[in-house]
LUMTI-839042 format. One line per field, with one value per residue: residue in three letters; x, y, z of N, C-alpha, C in turn; residue number from 1. Coordinates in steps of 0.1 Angstrom, whole numbers, plus 5000, padded with zeros to 4 digits. Layout:
type <- c(Ala ...);
n_xx <- c(X ...);
n_yy <- c(Y ...);
n_zz <- c(Z ...);
ca_xx <- c(X ...);
ca_yy <- c(Y ...);
ca_zz <- c(Z ...);
c_xx <- c(X ...);
c_yy <- c(Y ...);
c_zz <- c(Z ...);
seq <- c(NUM ...);
//
This chain:
type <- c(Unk Unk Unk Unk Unk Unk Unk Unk Unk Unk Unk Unk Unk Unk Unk Unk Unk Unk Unk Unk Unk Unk Unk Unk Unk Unk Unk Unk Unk Unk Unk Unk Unk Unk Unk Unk Unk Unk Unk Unk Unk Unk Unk Unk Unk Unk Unk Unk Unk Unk Unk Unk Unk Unk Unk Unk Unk Unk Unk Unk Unk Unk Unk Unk Unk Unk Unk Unk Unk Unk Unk Unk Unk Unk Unk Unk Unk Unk Unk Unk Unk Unk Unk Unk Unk Unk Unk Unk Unk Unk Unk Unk Unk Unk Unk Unk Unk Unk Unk Unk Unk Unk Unk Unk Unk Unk Unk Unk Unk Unk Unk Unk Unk Unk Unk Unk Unk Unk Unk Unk Unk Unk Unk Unk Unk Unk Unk Unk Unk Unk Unk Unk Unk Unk Unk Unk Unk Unk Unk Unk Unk Unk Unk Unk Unk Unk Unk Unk Unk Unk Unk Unk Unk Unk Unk Unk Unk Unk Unk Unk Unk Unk Unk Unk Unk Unk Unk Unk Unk Unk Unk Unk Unk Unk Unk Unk Unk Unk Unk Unk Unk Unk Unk Unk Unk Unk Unk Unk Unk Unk Unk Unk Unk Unk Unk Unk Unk Unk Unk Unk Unk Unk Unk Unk Unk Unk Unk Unk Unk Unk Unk Unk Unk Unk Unk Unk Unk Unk Unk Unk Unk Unk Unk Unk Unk Unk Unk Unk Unk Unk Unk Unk Unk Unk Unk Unk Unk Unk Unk Unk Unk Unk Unk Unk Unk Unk Unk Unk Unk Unk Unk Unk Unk Unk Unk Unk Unk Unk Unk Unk Unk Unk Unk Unk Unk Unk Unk Unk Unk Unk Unk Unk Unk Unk Unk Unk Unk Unk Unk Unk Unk Unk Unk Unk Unk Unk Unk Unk Unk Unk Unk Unk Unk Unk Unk Unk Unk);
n_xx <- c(5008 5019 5038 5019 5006 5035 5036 5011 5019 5037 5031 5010 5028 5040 5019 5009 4990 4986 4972 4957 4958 4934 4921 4914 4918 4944 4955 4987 5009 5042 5077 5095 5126 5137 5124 5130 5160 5163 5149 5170 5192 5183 5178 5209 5221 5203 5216 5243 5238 5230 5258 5273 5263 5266 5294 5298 5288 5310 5327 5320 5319 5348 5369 5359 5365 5391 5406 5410 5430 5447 5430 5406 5407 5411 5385 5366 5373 5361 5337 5327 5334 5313 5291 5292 5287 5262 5244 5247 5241 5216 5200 5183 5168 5155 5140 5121 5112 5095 5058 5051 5068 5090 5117 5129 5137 5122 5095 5095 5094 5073 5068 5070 5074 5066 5054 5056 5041 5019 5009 5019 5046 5074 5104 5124 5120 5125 5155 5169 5168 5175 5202 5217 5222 5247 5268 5259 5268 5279 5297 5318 5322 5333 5356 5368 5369 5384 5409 5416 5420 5444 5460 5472 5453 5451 5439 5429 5418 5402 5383 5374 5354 5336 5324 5317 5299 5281 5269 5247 5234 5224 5206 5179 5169 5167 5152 5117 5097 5111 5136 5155 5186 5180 5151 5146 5160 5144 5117 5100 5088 5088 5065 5046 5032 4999 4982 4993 4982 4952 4922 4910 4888 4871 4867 4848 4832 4793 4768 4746 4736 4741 4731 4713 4714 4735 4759 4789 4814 4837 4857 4853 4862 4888 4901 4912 4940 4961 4967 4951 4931 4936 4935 4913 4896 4910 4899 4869 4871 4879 4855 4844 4824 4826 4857 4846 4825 4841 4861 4841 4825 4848 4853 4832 4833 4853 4847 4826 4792 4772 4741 4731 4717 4720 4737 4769 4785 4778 4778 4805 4815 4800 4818 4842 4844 4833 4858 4880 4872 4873 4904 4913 4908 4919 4947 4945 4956 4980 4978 4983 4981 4997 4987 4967 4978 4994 4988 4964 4968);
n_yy <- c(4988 5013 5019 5019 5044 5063 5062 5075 5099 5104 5108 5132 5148 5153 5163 5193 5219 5233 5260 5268 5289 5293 5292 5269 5246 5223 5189 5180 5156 5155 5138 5118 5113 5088 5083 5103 5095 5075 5077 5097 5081 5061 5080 5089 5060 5057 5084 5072 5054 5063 5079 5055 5051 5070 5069 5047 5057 5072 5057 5046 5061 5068 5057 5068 5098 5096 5091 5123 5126 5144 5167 5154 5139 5153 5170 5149 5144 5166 5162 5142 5158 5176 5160 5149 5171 5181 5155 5157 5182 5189 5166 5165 5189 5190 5172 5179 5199 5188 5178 5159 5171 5155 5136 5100 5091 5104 5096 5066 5061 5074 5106 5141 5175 5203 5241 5255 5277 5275 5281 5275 5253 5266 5276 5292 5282 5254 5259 5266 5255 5228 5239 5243 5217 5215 5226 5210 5188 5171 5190 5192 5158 5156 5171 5152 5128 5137 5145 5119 5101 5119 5111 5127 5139 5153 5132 5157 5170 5152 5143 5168 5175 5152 5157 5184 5175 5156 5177 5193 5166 5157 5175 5181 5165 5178 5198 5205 5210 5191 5198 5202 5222 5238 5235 5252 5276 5277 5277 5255 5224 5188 5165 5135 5119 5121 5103 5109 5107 5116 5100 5071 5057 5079 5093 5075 5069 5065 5092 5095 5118 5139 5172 5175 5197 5212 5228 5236 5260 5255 5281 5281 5251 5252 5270 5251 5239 5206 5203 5219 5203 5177 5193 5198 5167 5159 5172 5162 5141 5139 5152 5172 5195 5223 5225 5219 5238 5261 5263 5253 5284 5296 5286 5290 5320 5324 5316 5328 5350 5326 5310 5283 5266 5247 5221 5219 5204 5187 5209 5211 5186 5177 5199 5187 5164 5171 5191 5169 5155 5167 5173 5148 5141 5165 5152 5132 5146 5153 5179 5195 5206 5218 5234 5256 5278 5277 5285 5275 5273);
n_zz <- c(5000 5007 4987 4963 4968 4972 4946 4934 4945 4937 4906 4910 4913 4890 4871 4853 4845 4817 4798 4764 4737 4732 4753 4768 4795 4801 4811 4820 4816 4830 4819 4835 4849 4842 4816 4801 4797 4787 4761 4753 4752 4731 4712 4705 4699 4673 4661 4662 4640 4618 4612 4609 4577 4570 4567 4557 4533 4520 4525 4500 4482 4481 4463 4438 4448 4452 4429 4423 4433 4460 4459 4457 4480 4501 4500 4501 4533 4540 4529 4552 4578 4574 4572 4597 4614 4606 4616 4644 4650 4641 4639 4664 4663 4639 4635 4664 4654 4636 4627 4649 4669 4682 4689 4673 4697 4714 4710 4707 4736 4740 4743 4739 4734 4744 4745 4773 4778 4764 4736 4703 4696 4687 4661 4670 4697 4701 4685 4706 4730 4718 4710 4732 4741 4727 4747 4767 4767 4742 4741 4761 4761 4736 4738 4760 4745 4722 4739 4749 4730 4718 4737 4751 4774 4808 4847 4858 4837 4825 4851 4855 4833 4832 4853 4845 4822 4839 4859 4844 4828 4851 4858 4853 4876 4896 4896 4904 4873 4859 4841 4813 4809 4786 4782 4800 4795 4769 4775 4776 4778 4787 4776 4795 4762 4746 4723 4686 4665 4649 4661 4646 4659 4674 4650 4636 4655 4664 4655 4663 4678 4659 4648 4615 4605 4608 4593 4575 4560 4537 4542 4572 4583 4579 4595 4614 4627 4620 4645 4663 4661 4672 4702 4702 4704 4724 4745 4734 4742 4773 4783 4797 4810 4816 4800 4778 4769 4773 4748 4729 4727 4723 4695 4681 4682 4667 4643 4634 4638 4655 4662 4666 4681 4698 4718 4733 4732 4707 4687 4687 4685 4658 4642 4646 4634 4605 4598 4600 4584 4558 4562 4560 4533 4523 4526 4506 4483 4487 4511 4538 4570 4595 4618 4632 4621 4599 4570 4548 4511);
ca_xx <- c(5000 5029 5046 5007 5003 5041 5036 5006 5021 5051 5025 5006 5039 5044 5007 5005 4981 4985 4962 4960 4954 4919 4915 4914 4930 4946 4961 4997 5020 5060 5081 5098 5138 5140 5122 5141 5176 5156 5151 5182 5198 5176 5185 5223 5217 5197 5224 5255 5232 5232 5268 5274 5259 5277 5308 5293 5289 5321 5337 5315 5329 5363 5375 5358 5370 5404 5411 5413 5443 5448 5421 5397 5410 5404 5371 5362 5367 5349 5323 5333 5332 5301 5281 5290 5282 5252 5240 5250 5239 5203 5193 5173 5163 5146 5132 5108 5101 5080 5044 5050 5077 5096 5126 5130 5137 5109 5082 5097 5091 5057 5071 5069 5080 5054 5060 5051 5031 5006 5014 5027 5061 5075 5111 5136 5124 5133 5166 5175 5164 5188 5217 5226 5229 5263 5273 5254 5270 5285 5313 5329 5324 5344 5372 5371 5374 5401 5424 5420 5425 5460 5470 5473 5444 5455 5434 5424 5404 5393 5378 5363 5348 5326 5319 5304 5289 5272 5260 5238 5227 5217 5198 5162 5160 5170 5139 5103 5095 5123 5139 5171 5188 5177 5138 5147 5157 5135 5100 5093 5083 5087 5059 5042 5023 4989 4986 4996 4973 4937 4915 4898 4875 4865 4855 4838 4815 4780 4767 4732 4733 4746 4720 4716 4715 4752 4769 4801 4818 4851 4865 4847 4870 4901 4904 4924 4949 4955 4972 4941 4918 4939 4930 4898 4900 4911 4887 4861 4872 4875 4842 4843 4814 4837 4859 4834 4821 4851 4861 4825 4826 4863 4855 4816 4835 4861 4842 4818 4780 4767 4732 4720 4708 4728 4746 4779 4795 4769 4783 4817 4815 4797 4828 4854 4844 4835 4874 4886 4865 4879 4916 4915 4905 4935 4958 4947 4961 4991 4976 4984 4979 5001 4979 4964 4995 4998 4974 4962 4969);
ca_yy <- c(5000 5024 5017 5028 5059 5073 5063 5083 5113 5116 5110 5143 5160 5155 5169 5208 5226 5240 5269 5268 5303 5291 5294 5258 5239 5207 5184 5172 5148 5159 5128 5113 5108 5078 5083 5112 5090 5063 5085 5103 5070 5064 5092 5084 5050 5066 5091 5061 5043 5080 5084 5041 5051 5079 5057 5038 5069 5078 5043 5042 5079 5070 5051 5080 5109 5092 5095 5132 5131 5149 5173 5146 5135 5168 5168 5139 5148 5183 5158 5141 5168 5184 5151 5147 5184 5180 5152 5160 5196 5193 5161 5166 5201 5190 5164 5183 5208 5184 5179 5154 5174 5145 5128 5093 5083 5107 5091 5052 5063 5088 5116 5151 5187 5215 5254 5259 5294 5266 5283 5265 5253 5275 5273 5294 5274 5241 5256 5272 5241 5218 5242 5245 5210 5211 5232 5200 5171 5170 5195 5181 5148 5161 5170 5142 5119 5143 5145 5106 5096 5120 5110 5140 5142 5147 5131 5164 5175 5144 5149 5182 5172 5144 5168 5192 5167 5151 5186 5187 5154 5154 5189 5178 5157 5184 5206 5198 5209 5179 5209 5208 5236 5241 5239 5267 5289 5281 5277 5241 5209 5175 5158 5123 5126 5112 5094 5121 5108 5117 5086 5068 5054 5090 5097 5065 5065 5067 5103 5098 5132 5152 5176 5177 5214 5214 5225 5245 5261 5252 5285 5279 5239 5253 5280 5250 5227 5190 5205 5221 5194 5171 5197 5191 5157 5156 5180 5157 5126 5143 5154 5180 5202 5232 5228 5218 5252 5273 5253 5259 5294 5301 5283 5299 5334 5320 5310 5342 5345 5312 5311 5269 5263 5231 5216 5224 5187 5185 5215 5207 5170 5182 5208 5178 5152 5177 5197 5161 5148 5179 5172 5135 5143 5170 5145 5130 5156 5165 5192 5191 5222 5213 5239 5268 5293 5269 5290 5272 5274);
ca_zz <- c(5000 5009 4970 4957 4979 4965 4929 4934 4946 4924 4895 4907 4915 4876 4866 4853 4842 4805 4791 4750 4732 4726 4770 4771 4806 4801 4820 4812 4826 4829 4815 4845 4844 4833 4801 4792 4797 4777 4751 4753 4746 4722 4701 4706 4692 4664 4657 4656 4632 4610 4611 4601 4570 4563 4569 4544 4517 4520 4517 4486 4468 4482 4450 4427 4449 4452 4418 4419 4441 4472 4464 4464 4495 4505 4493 4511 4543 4543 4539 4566 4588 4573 4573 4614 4620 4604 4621 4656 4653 4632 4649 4677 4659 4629 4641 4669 4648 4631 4636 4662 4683 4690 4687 4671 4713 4723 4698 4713 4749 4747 4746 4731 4736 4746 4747 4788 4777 4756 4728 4695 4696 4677 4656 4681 4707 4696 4686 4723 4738 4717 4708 4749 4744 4725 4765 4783 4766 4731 4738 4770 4757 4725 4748 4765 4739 4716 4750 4747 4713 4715 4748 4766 4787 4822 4850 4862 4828 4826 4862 4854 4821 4835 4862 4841 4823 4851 4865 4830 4823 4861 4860 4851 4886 4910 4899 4901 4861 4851 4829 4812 4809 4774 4783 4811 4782 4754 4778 4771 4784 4778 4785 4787 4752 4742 4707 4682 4656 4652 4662 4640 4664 4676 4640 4634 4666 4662 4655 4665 4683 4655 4641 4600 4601 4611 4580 4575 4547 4534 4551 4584 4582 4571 4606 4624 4617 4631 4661 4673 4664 4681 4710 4700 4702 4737 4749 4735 4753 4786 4786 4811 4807 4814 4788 4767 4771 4766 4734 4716 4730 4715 4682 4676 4681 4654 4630 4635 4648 4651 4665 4663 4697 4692 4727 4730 4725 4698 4678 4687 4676 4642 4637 4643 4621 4595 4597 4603 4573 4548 4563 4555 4519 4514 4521 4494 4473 4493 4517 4553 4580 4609 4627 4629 4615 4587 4560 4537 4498);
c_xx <- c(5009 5036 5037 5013 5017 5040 5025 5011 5030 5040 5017 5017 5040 5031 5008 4997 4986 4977 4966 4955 4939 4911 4911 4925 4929 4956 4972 5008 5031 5063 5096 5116 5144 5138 5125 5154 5172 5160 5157 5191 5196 5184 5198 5224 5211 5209 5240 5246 5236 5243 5273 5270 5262 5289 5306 5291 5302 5331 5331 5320 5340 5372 5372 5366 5385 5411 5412 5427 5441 5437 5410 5392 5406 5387 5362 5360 5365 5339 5320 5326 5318 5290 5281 5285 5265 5239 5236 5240 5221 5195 5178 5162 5152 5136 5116 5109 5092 5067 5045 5063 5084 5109 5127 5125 5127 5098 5080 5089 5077 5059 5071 5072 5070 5057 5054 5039 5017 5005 5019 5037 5064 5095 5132 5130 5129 5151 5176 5176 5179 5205 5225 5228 5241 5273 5272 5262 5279 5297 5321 5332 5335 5357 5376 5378 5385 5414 5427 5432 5443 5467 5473 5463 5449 5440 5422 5411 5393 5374 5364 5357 5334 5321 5310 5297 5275 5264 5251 5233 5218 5204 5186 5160 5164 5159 5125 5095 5104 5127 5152 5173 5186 5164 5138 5148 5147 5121 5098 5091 5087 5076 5053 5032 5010 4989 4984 4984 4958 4930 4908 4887 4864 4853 4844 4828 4801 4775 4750 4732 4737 4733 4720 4720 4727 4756 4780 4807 4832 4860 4864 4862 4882 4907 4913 4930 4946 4962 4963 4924 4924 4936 4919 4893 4903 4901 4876 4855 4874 4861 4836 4837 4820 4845 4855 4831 4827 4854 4851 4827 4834 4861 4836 4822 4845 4857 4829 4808 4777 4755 4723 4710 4709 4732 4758 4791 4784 4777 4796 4826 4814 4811 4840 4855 4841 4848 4883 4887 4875 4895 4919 4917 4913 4939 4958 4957 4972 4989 4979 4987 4980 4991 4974 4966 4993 4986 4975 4964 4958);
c_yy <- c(5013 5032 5028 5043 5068 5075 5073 5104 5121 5115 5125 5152 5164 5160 5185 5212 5237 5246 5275 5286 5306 5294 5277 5251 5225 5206 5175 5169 5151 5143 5129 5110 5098 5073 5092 5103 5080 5067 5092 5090 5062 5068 5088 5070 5053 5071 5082 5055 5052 5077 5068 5040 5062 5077 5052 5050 5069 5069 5044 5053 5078 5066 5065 5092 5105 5091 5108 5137 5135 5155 5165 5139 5143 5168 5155 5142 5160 5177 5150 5147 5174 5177 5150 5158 5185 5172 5156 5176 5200 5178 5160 5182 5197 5182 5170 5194 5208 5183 5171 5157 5170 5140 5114 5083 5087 5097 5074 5054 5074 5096 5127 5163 5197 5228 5256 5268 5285 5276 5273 5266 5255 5273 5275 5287 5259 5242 5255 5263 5228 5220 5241 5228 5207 5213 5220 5187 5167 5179 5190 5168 5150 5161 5156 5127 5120 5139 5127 5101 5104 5120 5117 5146 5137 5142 5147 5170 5164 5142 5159 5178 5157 5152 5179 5186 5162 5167 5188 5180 5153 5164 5186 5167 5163 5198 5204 5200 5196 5185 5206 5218 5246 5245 5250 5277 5291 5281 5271 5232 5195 5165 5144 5123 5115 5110 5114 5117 5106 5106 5082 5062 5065 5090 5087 5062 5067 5081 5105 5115 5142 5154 5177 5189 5216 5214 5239 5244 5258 5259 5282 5263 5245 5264 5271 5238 5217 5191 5209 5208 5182 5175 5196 5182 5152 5164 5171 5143 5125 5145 5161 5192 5217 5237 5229 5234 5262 5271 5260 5272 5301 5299 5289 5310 5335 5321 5320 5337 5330 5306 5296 5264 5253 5231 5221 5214 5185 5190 5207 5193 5171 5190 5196 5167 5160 5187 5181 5153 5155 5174 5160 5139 5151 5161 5137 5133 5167 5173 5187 5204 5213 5221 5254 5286 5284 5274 5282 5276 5280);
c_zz <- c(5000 4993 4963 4959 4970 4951 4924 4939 4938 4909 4896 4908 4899 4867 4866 4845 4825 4800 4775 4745 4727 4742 4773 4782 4802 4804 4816 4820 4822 4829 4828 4837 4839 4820 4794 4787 4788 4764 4743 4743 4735 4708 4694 4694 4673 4653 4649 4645 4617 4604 4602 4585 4563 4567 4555 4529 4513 4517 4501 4474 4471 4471 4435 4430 4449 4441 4415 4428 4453 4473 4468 4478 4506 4511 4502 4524 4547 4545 4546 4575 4585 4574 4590 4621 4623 4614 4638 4660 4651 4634 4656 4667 4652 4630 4655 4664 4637 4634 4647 4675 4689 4683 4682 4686 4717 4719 4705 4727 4750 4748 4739 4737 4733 4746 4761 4788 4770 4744 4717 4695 4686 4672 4667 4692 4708 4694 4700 4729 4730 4715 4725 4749 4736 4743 4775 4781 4757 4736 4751 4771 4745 4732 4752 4756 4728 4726 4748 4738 4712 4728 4756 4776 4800 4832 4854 4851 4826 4837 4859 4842 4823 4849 4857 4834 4829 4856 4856 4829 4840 4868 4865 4865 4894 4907 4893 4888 4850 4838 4823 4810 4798 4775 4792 4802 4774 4763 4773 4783 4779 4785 4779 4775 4746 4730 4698 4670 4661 4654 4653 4644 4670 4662 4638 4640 4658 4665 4656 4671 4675 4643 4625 4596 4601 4596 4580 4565 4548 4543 4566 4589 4584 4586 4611 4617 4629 4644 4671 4672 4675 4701 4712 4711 4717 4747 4752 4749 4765 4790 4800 4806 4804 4805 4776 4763 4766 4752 4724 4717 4719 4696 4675 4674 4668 4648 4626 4642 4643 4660 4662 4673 4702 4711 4727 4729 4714 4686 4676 4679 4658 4638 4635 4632 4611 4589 4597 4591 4560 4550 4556 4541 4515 4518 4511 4482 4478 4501 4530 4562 4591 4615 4622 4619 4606 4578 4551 4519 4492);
seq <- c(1 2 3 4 5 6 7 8 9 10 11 12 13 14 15 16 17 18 19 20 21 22 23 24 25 26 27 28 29 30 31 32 33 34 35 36 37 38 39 40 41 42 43 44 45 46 47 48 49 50 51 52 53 54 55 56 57 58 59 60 61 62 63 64 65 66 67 68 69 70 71 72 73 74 75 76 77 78 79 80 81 82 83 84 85 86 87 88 89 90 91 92 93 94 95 96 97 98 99 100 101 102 103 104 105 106 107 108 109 110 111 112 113 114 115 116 117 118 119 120 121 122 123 124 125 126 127 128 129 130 131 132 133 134 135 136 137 138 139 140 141 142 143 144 145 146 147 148 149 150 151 152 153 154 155 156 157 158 159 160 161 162 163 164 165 166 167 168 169 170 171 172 173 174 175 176 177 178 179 180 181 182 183 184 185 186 187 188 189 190 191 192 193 194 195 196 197 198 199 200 201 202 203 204 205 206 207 208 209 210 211 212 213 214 215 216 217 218 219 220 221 222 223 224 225 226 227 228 229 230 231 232 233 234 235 236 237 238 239 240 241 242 243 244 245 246 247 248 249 250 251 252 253 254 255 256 257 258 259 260 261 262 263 264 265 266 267 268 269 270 271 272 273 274 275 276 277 278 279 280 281 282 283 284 285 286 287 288 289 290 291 292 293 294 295 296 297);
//
């Protein structure tokens, strides 16, 4: 009973409160240190796999570029160096500044990257957040392993280099947001993340409650993208009258007057599978609106 009782407490320690630009509160779980390190590792793994493979390019242009002599030799390792840069540096970047915000390791482990303000995570925050980790991890490991490889690392850098290290990598469990020092700058989160794709059992339910009159025009659809339906989406399946409320509210004032006399999981419902209905059908044809900011063509 004692095990229960803390698993419960550190689970609400890890519960905060997120408010979207729409006035919507939702409830979101911080990703516990062991599924960062997971993840982390992850990545790593990930990244050696990357680099194996551009081993492998490089063996494969070595016979072409090595027929131009030295420069080719040259020439080679620029890209070398430009292919490890690359990876190492644009990584973790490009990666959550996809639609699902995640990492390779996050995406394994449930995880995703929030902007704290609930706000959309936006491009300099993703970078702020991963460039401080060349400072947390990549560049005293660099050292570390240069001083190696030429032999002259004394014990003492050694020392200090897994020292600062370690004060980094150990950050996120000495304060109750589980931040690195990257989400402290950029105003993020990493949190436990619910399924990133839209359900298709949502849409498929049974729509006995939805009125025929419900109809909406193309531009009316097109106001959000699949980041706020997915807020939708979770709204729906809470079912907390409250948010319910703000929600319709936010998106009737959106979409202008709108006078049905409808419910307000009623409308709501009707709006999702018909924005959800239209989305499916651009991808047909190529279209896709990460979210709201993403204007349409």
């Amino acid at each position: 009973m004692a095990e229960i009782v803390l698993k419960r407490g550190d689970e609400a320690r890890r519960e905060r409160s997120l408010v979207t630009p729409e006035g919507v509160d939702l409830s979101l779980k911080l990703a516990d240190g062991g599924q960062r390190l997971a993840a982390f590792v992850i990545d790593l793994i990930a990244m050696a796999g990357a680099l194996v493979i551009l081993i492998i390019l490089l063996i494969l242009l070595l016979p072409l570029l090595g027929a131009f002599g030295q420069a080719g030799l040259e020439a080679l390792a620029i890209l070398a160096l430009l292919g490890f840069f690359l990876i190492r540096s644009f990584y973790f970047i490009l990666l959550e500044m996809g639609p699902r915000a995640a990492t390779f390791g996050k995406r394994a482990t449930g995880l995703r990257v929030v902007a704290r303000s609930g706000e959309r995570l936006t491009a300099d925050r993703v970078i702020v957040r991963n460039m401080t980790r060349e400072i947390e991890f990549f560049l005293p490991l660099t050292f570390l392993l240069q001083g190696a490889a030429e032999g002259d690392g004394s014990p003492a850098w050694t020392i200090a280099g897994l020292v600062w290290t370690g004060i980094f990598a150990f950050f996120p469990l000495f304060n109750k947001d589980r931040m690195r020092v990257g989400d402290l700058l950029a105003g993020t989160w990493v949190i436990a993340a619910p399924k990133k794709r839209l359900s298709i059992d949502l849409f498929s339910m049974e729509r006995d409650t939805e009125p025929e009159q419900l109809r909406f025009t193309d531009a009316q659809l097109d106001v959000y993208g699949v980041y706020e339906l997915q807020t939708l989406e979770r709204v729906l399946r809470e079912g907390h009258r409250d948010k319910i409320a703000t929600v319709a509210e936010a998106i009737r004032a959106k979409l202008g007057a709108w006078d049905d006399g409808d419910e307000d999981y009623v409308f709501l419902r009707a709006y999702y599978d018909a924005a959800r209905g239209r989305m499916e059908r651009g991808l047909l044809f190529g279209k896709r609106r990460v979210d709201k900011f993403d204007k349409p063509a």
